[in-house]
N, C-alpha and C positions, 0 to 999 in steps of 0.2 A: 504494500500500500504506500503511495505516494505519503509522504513526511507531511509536506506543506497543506496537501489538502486535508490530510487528519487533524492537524493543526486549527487550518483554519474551521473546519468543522466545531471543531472542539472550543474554537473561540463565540463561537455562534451558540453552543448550547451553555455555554459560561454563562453568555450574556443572558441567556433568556430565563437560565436556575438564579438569578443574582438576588431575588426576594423568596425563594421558594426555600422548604425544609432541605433539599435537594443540594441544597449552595454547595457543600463540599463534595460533593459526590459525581463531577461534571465528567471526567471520565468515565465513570462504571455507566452512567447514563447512556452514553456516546456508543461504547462496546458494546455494552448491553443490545443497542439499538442495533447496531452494525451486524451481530451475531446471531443475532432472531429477530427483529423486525418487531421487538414489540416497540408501544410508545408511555411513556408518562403524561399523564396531563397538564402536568407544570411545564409541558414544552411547548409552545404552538405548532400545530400541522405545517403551515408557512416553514418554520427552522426547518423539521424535518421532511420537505421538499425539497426544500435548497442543499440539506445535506446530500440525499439521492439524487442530486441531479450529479453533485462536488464528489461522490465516492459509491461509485453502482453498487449493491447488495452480490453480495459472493452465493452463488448457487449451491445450495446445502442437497449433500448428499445423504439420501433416505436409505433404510436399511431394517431390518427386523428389528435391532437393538444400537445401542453405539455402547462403545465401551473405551478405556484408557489402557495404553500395555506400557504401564511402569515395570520398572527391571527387563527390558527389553529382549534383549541378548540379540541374538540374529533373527529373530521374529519369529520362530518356531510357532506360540504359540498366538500371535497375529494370523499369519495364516488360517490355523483352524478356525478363529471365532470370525476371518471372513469369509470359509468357506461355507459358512453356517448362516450367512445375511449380515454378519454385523458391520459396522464402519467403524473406522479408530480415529477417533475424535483427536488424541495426541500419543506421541510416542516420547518415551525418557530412558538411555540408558547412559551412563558413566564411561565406560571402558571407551576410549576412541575405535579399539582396532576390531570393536564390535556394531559398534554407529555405522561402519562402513555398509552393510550388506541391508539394511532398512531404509536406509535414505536417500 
């Protein structure tokens, strides 16, 4: 994702949480939005126009379940849960010379 338009995004939902309970929370807001499409009502439909128009919505991929494969290793067990429907939301493993065969 482009820097400057997340930026400027995120300058625009600052402005619009500036009286709301929300005030501190102008990122989770932003991501939030970005990552599912829902909306708060302390933001006007207008901000988040302008944001879609500033940063298109990422096509989420559907699946019977989604899941996390922390402790990775070479994705052994990735595999099976995508053979089975699932999607991997995120992957984490430590070791570099194991990152190699996942990414």
């Amino acid at each position: 994702m482009d820097k400057k338009k997340f930026y400027t995004a995120l300058e625009k939902i600052s402005n619009e949480l500036e009286s709301s309970r929300f005030k501190e929370n102008a990122v989770a807001v932003l991501t939030h939005f970005l990552n599912t499409g829902q909306t708060i009502p302390d933001v006007s439909e207008k901000v988040y126009s302008e944001i879609e128009a500033l940063i298109p919505k990422v096509e989420q991929k559907t699946g019977k379940f989604s899941f996390i494969d922390l402790f990775a290793g070479i994705g052994g067990f990735r595999l099976a849960l995508s053979k089975h429907g699932g999607i991997s939301v995120f992957s984490s493993e430590w070791e570099k010379m194991l990152k190699t065969p996942i990414s």
